[in-house]
C-alpha positions, -999 to +999 in steps of 0.1 A: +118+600+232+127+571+255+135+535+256+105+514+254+080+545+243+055+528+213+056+552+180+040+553+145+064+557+119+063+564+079+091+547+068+107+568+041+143+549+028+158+518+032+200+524+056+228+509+038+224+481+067+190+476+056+171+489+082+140+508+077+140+546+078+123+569+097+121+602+111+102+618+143+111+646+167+138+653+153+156+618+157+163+596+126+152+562+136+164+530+124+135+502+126+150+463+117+125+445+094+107+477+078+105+488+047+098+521+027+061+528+021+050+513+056+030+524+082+045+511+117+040+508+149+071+507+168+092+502+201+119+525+204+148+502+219+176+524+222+180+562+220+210+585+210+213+620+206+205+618+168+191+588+160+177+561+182+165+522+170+127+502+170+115+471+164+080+468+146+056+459+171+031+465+143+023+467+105-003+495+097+001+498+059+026+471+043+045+475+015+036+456-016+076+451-018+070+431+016+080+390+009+063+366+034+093+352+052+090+316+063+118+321+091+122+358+109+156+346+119+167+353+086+157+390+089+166+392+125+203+382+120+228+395+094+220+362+076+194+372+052+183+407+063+165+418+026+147+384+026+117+400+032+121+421-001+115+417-036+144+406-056+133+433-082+135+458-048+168+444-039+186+451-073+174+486-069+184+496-037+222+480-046+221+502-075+210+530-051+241+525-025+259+533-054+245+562-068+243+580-034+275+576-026+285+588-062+261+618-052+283+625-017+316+622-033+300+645-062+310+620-093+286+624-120+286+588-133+264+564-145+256+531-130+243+503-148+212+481-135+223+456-111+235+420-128+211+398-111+225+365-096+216+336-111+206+319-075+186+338-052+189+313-025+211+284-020+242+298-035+269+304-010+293+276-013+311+284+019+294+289+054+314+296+089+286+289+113+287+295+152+286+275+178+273+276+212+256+264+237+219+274+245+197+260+270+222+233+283+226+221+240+258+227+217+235+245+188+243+260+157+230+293+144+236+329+132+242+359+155+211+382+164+217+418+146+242+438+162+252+415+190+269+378+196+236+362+207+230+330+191+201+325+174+196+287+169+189+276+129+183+245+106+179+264+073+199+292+065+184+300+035+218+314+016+240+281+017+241+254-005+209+230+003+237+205+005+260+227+038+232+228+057+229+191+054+262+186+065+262+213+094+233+200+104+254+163+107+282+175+120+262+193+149+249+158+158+284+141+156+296+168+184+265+165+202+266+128+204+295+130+219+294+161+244+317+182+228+314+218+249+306+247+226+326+277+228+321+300+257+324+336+244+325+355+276+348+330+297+363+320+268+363+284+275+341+253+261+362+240+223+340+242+193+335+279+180+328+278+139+316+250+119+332+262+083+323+238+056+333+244+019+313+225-007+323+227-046+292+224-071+317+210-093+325+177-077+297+180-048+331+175-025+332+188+012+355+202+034+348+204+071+367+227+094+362+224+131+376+260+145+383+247+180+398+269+212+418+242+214+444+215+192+434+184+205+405+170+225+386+134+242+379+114+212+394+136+182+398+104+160+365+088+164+343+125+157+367+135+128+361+099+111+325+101+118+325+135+101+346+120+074+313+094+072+286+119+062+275+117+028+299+140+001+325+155+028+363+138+019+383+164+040+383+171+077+403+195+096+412+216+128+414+255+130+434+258+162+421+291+171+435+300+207+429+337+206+403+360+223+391+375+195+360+378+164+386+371+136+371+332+128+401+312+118+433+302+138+468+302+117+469+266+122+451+240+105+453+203+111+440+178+087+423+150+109+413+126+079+405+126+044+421+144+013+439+181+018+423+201-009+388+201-028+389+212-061+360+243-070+357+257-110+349+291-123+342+286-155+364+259-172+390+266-149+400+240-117+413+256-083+425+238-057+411+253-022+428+250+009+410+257+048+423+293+045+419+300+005+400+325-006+375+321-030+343+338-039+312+327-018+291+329-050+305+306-079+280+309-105+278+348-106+315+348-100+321+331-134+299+364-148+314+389-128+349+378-144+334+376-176+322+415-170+355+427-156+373+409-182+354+421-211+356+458-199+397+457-198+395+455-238+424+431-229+449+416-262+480+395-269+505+419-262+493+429-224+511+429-191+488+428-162+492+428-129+472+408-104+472+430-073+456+410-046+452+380-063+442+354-038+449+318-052+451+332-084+412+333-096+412+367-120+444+366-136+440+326-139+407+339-156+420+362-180+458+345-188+448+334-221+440+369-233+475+385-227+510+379-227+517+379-194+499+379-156+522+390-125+502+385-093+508+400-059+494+381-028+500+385+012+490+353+020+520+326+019+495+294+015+475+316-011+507+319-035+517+288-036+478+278-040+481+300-070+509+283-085+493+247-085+465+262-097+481+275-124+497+239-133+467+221-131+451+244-159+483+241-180+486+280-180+527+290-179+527+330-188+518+338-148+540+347-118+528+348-086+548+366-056+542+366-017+544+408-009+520+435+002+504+449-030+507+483-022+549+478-012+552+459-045+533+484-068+558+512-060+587+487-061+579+473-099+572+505-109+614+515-096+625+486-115+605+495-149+578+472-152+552+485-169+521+471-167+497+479-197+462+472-170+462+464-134+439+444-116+425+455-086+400+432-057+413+442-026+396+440+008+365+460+017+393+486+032+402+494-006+431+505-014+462+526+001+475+556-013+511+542-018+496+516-040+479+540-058+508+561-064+525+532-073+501+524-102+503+561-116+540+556-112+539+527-133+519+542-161+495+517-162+466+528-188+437+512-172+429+502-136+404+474-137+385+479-101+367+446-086+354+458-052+334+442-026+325+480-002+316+506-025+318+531-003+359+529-003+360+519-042+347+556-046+369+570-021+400+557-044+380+567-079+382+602-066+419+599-058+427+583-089+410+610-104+432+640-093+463+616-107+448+620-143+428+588-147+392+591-164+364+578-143+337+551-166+304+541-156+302+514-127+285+482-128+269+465-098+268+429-097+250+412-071+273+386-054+250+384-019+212+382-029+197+386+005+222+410+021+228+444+014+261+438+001+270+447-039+300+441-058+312+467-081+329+469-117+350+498-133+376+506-154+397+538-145+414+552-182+446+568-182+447+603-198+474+626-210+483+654-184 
């Protein structure tokens, strides 16, 4: 098989990236856009020794999955890469991840339905969007599958209705006033991210400007004029100086309006900062609590720990249940985010500290606190084993596990596993309708040895 060669393909599976499925001469073959059930004709693009990538060039026999998509970019970028797919279809292949990998790591579990989201589109309340130049104009856009091309977008499908409005404004302030777009490969030009945050709450909006560098011609007049368009009260700078894909600098510089917007998950208020982390999808965030929550069987007489606890969203969330919430965060700004946040709500029976969960963990557990069920949402690398071993050292009973890469969150289930903690059935929540990406829900049961 070579590069460029024209194919007909069955596709028989949907990847975990999903991309089509196929199989011919021996090669797996990975076609972007396709979906199972089709007939395609294809153009093989690149080939490995394995498995080798197409693009359709032709649709022989479509799937009656198959969405008409008003905008291919979606599908070409990471953007919206199941938009062409059914909702129905997308629960089901999240559950799927799930169960396969279940299946690899030979867990015989069950896995609920998928909780649907209750937006489809328009639900990200958060959206770091490129910036380039293309053609001789600074665009704005999402990056082409698998690369840092920039394709150039309006309507990104995902975001609030109301972020796009303001990208789109934003784009037109730095336009109007030449501001050179970020040059990947020379790494020159100044304007690399748009980030806006927008709370449903109060319709408030921050914009963050992630520039190569602190200060530039005409600062004052563009970050006013940003300040101008319709629901934004908070402008900043990311001074990001570095070579590198990680988005935002260490430094942020408010250039006019208020410091914070205020966001809710359910009757609670958090304060968010440029750097804060806070879930891209509020409404189903509010249910995926609600889930995780309900499934700790929490009561009055509970410790729980908060490991990884942001500015304080879960245990925030649940404080009211239990007698008292320690939380564990590596971010500084984060901590003390979770400490106002906690004021604000009038909740007093938390403690938030600034440490590596999986140093603290070990160290609580020398010094005899025992927590009664600990928290868990850490990053998509999951968790470490010295924080495991830190939570059997602790004897907690339960491990309540909020994770955003399933793959690692069964890694860990089997390791908690062989240090005598029953495995329960897992719940997928969909957080990103669009993507492939699925949330998980468990609860891991301490048992007597």
């Amino acid at each position: 098989m070579e590069k460029n060669q024209i194919v007909e393909l069955e596709i028989t599976d949907l990847s975990y990236e999903a991309m089509g499925v196929a199989h011919l001469d021996g090669l797996t073959i990975f076609v972007n856009n396709a979906l199972p059930g089709e007939k395609v004709e294809a153009k093989i693009l690149k080939v490995k020794k394995s498995f080798a990538f197409a693009k359709i060039e032709k649709i022989l026999v479509e799937s009656p999955d198959r969405i008409k998509v008003k905008l291919n970019q979606w599908v070409q970028t990471g953007l919206a890469s199941l938009a062409h797919l059914s909702y129905e279809k997308q629960l089901e292949f999240k559950r799927q991840q799930v169960v396969n990998l279940l299946q690899k790591a030979h867990l015989d579990l069950p896995v609920a339905n998928c909780l649907p989201s209750p937006e489809e589109t328009g639900y990200r309340n958060k959206a770091q969007t490129p910036v380039r130049d293309v053609k001789g104009q600074l665009e704005i856009g999402f990056f082409r599958k698998h690369s840092h091309d920039l394709v150039p977008m309006e309507d990104f499908m995902t975001n609030d209705p109301e972020i796009d409005r303001i990208l789109l404004a934003t784009r037109d302030v730095l336009r109007k006033y030449h501001v050179p777009a970020y040059d990947e490969r020379r790494h020159k030009g100044l304007v690399r991210y748009i980030d806006v945050r927008r709370s449903k709450a109060t319709g408030d909006a921050m914009v963050i400007l992630v520039c190569l560098y602190k200060d530039f011609k005409n600062i004052e007049k563009i970050s006013q004029e940003i300040a101008n368009i319709d629901g934004v009260v908070s402008v900043y700078l990311n001074h990001n100086p570095q070579k590198t894909n990680v988005i935002l600098g260490k430094h942020d510089y408010l250039l006019a309006g208020q410091k914070q917007i205020i966001d809710k998950i359910g009757d609670l208020e958090f304060n968010i900062s440029p750097q804060s982390f806070f879930q891209i999808n509020g409404q189903q965030t509010n249910n995926l609590y609600d889930l995780a929550i309900k499934r700790a069987d929490l009561n009055k007489d509970m410790l729980v720990v908060d490991a990884y606890s942001g500015i304080g969203t879960i245990g925030l969330s649940l404080a009211n249940q239990v007698k008292k919430v320690i939380g564990v965060e590596v971010v500084k700004p984060a901590v003390q985010d979770s400490k106002v946040n906690a004021a604000i709500n009038g909740i007093t029976n938390t403690e938030y500290v600034v440490g590596k969960a999986e140093e603290e963990m070990p160290k609580w557990a020398d010094e005899g606190i025992k927590p009664d069920v600990v928290f868990v949402d850490p990053p998509r690398k999951g968790l470490t084993p010295e924080f495991i071993e830190g939570v059997v050292k602790s004897g907690a009973k339960k491990v309540v596990y909020i994770s955003c890469n399933p793959a690692t969150m069964v890694r860990d289930m089997v390791e908690f596993e062989k240090e005598g903690y029953g495995l329960t059935e897992i719940n997928p929540v969909d957080m990103f309708p669009m993507t492939p990406h699925v949330e998980c829900v468990t609860v891991l049961e301490r048992t007597e040895k």
